[in-house]
C-alpha positions as CSV (number, residue, x, y, z in Angstrom):
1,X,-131.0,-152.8,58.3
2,X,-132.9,-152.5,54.9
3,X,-136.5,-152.3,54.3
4,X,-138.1,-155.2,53.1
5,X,-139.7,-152.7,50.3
6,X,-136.3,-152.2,49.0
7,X,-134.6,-155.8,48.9
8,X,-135.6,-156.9,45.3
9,X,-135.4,-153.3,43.9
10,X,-131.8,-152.9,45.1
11,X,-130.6,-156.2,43.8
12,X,-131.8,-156.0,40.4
13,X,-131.1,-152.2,40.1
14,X,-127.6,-153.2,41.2
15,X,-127.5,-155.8,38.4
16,X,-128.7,-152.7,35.8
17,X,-125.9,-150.8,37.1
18,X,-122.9,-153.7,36.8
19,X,-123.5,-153.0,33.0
20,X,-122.5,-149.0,33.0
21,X,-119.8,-147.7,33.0
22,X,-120.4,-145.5,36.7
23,X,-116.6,-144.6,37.2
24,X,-117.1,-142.4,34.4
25,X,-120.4,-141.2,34.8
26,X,-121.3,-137.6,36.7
27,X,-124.1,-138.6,38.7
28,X,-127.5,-136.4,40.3
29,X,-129.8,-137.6,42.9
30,X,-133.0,-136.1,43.6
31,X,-133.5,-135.9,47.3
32,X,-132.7,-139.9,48.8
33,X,-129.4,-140.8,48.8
34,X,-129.3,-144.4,47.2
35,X,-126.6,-143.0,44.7
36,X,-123.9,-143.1,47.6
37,X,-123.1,-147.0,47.0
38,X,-121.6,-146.7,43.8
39,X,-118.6,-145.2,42.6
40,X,-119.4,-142.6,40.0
41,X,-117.0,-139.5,38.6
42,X,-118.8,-137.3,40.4
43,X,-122.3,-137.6,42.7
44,X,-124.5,-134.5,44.1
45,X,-127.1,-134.4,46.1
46,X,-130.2,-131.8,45.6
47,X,-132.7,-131.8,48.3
48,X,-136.5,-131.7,47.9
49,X,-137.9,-129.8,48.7
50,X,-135.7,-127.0,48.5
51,X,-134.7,-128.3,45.5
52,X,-138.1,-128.8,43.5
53,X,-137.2,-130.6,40.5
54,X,-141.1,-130.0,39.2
55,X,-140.4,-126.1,39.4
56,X,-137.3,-126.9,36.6
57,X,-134.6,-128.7,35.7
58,X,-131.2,-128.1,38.2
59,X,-129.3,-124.6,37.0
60,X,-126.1,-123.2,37.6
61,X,-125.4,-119.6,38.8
62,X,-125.7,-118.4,35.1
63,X,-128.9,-120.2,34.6
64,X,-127.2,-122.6,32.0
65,X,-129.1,-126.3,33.0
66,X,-126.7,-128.5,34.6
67,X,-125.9,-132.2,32.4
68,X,-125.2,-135.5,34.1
69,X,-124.7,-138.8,32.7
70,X,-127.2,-140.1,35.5
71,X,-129.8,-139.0,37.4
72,X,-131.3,-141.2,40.4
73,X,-135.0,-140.7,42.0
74,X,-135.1,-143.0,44.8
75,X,-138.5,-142.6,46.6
76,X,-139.4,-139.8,45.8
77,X,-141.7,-139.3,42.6
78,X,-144.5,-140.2,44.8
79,X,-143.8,-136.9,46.5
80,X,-144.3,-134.7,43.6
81,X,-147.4,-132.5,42.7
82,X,-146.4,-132.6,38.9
83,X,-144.6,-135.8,38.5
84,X,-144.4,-135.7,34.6
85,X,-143.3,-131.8,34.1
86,X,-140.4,-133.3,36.8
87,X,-139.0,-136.4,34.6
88,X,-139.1,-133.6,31.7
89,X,-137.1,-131.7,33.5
90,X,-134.9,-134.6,34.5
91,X,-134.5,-135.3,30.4
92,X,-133.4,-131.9,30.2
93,X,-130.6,-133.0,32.4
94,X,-129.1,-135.5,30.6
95,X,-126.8,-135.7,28.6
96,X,-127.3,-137.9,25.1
97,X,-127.0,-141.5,26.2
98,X,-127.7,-140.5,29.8
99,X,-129.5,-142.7,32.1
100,X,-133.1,-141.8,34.7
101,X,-132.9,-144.4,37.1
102,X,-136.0,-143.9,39.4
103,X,-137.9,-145.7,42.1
104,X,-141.4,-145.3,43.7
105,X,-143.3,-147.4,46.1
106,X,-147.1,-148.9,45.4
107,X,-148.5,-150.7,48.4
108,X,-147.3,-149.2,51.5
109,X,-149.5,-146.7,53.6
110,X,-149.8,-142.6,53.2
111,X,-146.6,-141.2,53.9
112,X,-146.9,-137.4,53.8
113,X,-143.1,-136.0,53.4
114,X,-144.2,-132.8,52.9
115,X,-147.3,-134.9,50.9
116,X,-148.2,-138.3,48.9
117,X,-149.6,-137.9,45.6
118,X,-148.8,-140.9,43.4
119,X,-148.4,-144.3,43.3
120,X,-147.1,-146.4,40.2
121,X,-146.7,-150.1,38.7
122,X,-143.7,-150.9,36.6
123,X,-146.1,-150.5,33.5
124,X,-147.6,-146.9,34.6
125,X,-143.9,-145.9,35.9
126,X,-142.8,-146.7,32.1
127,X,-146.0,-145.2,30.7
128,X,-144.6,-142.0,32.9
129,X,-141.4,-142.0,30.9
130,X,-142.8,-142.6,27.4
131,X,-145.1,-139.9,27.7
132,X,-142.1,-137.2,29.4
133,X,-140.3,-137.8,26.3
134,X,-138.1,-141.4,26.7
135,X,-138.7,-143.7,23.8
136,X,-140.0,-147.0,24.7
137,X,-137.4,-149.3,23.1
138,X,-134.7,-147.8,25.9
139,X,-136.9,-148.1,29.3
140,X,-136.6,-151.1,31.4
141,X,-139.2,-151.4,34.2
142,X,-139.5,-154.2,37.0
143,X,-142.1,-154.3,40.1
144,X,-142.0,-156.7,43.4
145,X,-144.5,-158.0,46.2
146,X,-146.0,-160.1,47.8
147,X,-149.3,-160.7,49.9
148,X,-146.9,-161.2,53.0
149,X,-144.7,-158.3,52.4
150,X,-147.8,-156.5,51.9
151,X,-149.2,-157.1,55.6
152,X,-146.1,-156.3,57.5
153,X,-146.2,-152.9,55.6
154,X,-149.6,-152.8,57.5
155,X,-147.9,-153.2,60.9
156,X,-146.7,-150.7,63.2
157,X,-143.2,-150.5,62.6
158,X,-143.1,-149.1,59.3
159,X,-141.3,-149.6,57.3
160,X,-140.4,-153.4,57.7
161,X,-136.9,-154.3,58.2
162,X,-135.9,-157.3,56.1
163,X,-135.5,-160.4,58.0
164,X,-134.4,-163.0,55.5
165,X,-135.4,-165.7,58.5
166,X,-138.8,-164.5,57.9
167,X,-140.0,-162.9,55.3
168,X,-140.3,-164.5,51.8
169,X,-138.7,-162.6,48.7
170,X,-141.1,-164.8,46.0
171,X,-142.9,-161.9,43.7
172,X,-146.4,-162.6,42.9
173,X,-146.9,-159.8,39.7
174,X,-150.7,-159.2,41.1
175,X,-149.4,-158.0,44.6
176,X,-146.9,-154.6,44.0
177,X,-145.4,-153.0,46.7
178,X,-142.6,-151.3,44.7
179,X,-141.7,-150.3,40.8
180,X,-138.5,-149.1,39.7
181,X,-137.6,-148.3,36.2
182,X,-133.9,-147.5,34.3
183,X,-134.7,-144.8,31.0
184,X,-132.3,-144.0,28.8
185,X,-132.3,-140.0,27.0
């Protein structure tokens, strides 16, 4: 079942997506693997660690940086010890038109995977983008929360699974507990 966290993200991200063209698009993902329910050209995976997109943007064997159309971060740019040298690498990646979709959470508890460095609004999340280099006009950025979603990411089984019986998907813009923006090279 999904997390909670990830309801209202997924839906409107899906909508975001509806509009692209993703049947022609050759797609990255940075560790996570949200990028599997969607039918693009072409979709690889790179691990982090072991694929530390803050050490440089993705190479081939030659050294030439690799080009996508699209580039997914889901859950992951909290991770990072140098968050904006990453997303400059990831706008080295794309190609002209591309896309950066990424997501990060805000309130939920520590979660060191190897660590936990940042956490981001929608507005700080875009702030993040315009200042690695993506012009404002082409960045769209949404949060969600709530109080209640808040407290059952204080209980013990983290993370909450959704329970549509019970747990109310109402956003209240003073309460985050996730951000997730779409950027556009």
């Amino acid at each position: 079942m999904a997390s909670l966290n990830r309801i209202v993200m997924y839906q409107s991200s899906r909508k975001w997506f509806e509009d692209m063209n993703l049947a022609e698009m050759e797609a990255a993902e940075v560790s996570g693997k949200h990028g599997r329910r969607y039918e693009f050209k072409s979709y690889e995976r790179f691990r982090f660690p072991a694929h530390d997109i803050c050490a440089g943007p993705y190479t081939d064997e030659a050294g030439t940086v690799r080009q996508f159309d699209i580039v997914l971060a889901n859950q992951v740019w909290e991770h990072l010890d140098r968050p904006y040298a990453a997303t400059r690498h990831v706008l080295e990646m794309l190609r002209p038109g591309g896309y950066f979709w990424v997501a990060v959470p805000f309130f939920i508890p520590y979660h060191g995977d190897p660590v936990d460095c940042s956490r981001w609004t929608a507005r700080g999340l875009k702030n993040l983008l315009i200042e690695a280099g993506f012009e404002e006009d082409r960045i769209r950025s949404e949060q969600w929360g709530n109080r209640l979603a808040g407290l059952r990411n204080l209980g013990e089984n983290w993370p909450p699974e959704y329970d549509p019986e019970r747990d109310n998907l109402d956003n209240d813009p003073a309460f985050p507990i996730c951000s997730w923006a779409l950027a556009r090279k």
